[in-house]
Each structure stands twice: as C-alpha cells, then as structure tokens.
N, C-alpha and C positions, 0 to 999 in steps of 0.2 A: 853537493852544497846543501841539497834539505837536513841531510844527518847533521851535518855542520852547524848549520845558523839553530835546528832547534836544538842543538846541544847547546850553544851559547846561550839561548834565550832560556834552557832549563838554569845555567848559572845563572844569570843577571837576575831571574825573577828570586828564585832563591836565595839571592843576595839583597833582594829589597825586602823579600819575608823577615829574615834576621835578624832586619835592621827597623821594618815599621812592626812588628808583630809585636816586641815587648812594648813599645808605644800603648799597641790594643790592650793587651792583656792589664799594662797601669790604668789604661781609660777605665777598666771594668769598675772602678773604686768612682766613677764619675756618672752623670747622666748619659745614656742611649744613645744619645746623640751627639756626645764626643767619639763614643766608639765608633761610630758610625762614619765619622768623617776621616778618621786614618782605615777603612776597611773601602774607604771610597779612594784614596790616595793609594793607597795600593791595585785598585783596580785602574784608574788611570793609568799608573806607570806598565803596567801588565801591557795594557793593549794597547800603549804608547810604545814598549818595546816589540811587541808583535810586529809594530810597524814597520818600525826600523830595521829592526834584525831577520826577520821572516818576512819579510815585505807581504803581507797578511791584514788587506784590509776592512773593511766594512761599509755600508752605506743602511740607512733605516726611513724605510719608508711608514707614513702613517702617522710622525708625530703627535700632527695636531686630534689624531685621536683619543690624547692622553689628556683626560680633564685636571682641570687646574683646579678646582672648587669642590673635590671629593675625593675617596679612595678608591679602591678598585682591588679586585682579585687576577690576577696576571695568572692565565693559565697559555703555556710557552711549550713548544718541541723542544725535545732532549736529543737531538747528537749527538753533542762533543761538552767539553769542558769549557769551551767560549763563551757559552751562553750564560753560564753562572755567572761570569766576570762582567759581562757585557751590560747585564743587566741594571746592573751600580751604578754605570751611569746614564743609564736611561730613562728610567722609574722614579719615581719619589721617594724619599727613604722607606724599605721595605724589610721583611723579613722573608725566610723560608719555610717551605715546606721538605723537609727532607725525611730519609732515614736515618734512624739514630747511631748505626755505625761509623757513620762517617764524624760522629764526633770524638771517636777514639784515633781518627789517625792522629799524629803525630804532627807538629806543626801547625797544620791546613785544621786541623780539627780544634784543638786551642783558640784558636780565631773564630772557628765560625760559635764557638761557644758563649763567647763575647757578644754575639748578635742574636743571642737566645732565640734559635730558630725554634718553631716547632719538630721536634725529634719522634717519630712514632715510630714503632715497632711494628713491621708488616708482618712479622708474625701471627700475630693476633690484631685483625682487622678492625673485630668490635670496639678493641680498646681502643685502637691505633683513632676509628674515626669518632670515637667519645671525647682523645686529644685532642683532634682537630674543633671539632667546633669548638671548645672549652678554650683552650689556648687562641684559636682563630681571631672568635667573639672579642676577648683582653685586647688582642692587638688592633684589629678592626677599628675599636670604641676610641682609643687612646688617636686614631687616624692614620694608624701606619698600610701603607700595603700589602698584600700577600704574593708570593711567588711560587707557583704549583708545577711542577713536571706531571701531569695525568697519565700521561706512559711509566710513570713513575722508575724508568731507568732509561740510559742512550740506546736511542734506535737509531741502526747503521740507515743511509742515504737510500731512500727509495723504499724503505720498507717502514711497514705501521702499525705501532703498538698498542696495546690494548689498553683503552682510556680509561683511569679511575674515576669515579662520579664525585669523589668524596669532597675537592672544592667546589664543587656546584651545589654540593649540599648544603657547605656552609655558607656560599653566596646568598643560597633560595631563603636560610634560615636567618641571614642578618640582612636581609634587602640589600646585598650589593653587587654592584656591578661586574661583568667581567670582561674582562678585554683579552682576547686568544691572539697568539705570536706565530709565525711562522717561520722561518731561517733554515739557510741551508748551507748551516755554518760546520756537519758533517765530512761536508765533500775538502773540506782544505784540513779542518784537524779532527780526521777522524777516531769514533764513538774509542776510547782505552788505547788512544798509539800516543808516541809522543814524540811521532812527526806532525810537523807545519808546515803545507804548503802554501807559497805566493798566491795571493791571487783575490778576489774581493767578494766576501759574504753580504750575503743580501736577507735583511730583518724586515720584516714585513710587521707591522700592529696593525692589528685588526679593529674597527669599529666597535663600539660598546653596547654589548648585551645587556640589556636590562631585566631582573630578574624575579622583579612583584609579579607575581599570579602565575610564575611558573614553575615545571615540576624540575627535579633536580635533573629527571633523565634529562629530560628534552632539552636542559640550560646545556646540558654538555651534548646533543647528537648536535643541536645547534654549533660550539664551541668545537669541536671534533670536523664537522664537515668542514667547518670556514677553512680551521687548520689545514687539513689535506688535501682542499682542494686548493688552498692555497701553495703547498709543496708542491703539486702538479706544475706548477708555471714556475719554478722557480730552481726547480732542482736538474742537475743535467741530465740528459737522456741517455746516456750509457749507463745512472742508474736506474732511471724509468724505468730502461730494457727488461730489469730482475722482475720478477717476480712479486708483488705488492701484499704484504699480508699485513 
C-alpha cells in the first residue's frame, strides 16, 4: 500500500504542478508577492494531499516562537523533501537559500525561479558566501525571511551533518535573528526515496536567537546544539541506535 498511495500522490502532485506552475511562471510579469501566493497554494495542496493519500501527518510545536513585528533567519534540519514544502506555510513569506542546480531541474526548478531564491555555487565558497550576504542583505531590507539548510544537503534520521556557518554570518552582519527548526520529518519520507510513510512528523521551532555582539561561530554552535539536541527527543530509537556523526 506505501508503493501505491505514494505512487498516486507522485500523480496528483504532479497534476496540480501543471496546472498552478504556468499560473507562477505568468505571475513572474507581477510583484513577489503574487508569485508568492500560487507557490503557497501549491504547498497547501501538497500536504493537504499528503494527508489524504499517504495519511502522513504533521503537528508544529513552537509557534508562538515566530515574531510577528520582525524577520528572522530560519535555519531548519534537512531530511527529506517535506520540509521545503512545509515551510510555506509556516513562515512568513520567505525565500531560500539553496544551490544553484536545483534551478535547472525541469518543472520543480521553473518555479523555484519565480521565487528568486538565493542560488550559490558551492563550488566556490568564497563567492558562493559574497552571494549570500549581498543577495541575503536585498532580501532581509525589503522584510522577507530567509530559509537556510546549514547541513546544506538531506541527512538520513539519526545522523548529523556538518553545519555551514555562512547564515549566521549573514545574521551577525545584518542584526538578525534566528530561529533553529528541528523535525523528524526523515523517518516517514526518507532523505531521496519516493516512499511515504503513514504516520505524524513532529516540527519543533526553536526560540530566537538574538545576534548583536555575537560572533557568527558561536550564533551557529548555539543554533547547531538546540537543533540536535533537539533530534535527540524526537527522532525514534531504532535510529538513535546507528551510529551519530
């Protein structure tokens, strides 16, 4: 039944891409925040049919963490493919932090084009974090928020990646805040499969970091410990059991 329901659920999303993606792509001809609102409607329907079809749910602890009178720097665990989507409707309208290949896929990539993420080349680091503050700062100013993977790719359930500093840099460098996610949204649609398991992810928002007079390590050993030790409570024990790096 899992190959099943996520095989439907690979149609129906695909079916609503189709049909809202040329929507985004005419928005581009509009302000941001047209775009914004059919890339948000697409995320509704996503993990509205999550529900339904994969019976795949979520619960999000922390809300009131999320200030209403500011922006923030959102640095999040990367497991799965959930968490990008999930985000859209959590957050205040935001952008990404991503790499730039992912703007050549095909469909999925079109779209996120539209939402003029930050695109860096991890290639080359120095430029990649010259992008980031530069691009960061524009979006920052304007009041959007940012959305950071610091593992900067999916790490499988119980295991822990090696944390980039470079949104903390641009936190320390624009005075903003940042608020560290935690989920353990791996264990049901694990890091590159494109099975969905039943069953209910648990998002955790962390309290906000505040970042005058600190250095960028320390915003993120700060940001880094909450997160994993925040994993610790939340992820199952048969992957606890592995191995932790």
């Amino acid at each position: 039944m899992v190959y099943i329901r996520s095989t439907l659920y690979f149609i129906v999303v695909l079916t609503i891409t189709t049909i809202i993606l040329p929507m985004i792509l005419i928005a581009w001809l509009f302000p941001f925040s047209v775009r914004y609102f059919f890339a948000e409607l697409w995320s509704k329907l996503a993990i509205w049919n999550l529900k339904v079809i994969c019976g795949l749910t979520h619960e999000v602890i922390g809300m009131e963490n999320i200030p209403n009178h500011r922006n923030a720097i959102v640095l999040c665990k990367h497991q799965s493919a959930w968490e990008t989507v999930v985000v859209q409707l959590i957050f205040p309208p935001h952008t990404f932090l991503l790499k730039k290949e992912l703007l050549n896929l095909p469909i999925w990539g079109w779209g996120l084009r539209t939402l003029e993420p930050i695109a860096i080349d991890r290639r080359d680091r120095k430029a990649a974090l010259k992008s980031l503050i530069r691009q960061g700062d524009q979006w920052l100013k304007k009041g959007l928020w940012l959305i950071v993977f610091p593992e900067g790719t999916r790490i499988a359930p119980g295991k822990r990646g090696k944390y980039n500093a470079g949104g903390c840099l641009l936190a320390q460098k624009t005075d903003t805040p940042i608020i560290p996610v935690a989920h353990n949204a791996g264990e049901y649609w694990p890091p590159r499969s494109f099975l969905k398991y039943p069953g209910k992810i648990t998002m955790i928002i962390g309290p906000l970091i505040e970042t005058k007079e600190k250095k960028a390590n320390d915003l993120m050993n700060e940001a880094e410990n909450w997160i994993e030790n925040t994993m610790l409570k939340i992820t199952d024990p048969k992957f606890l059991a592995k191995d932790v790096s």
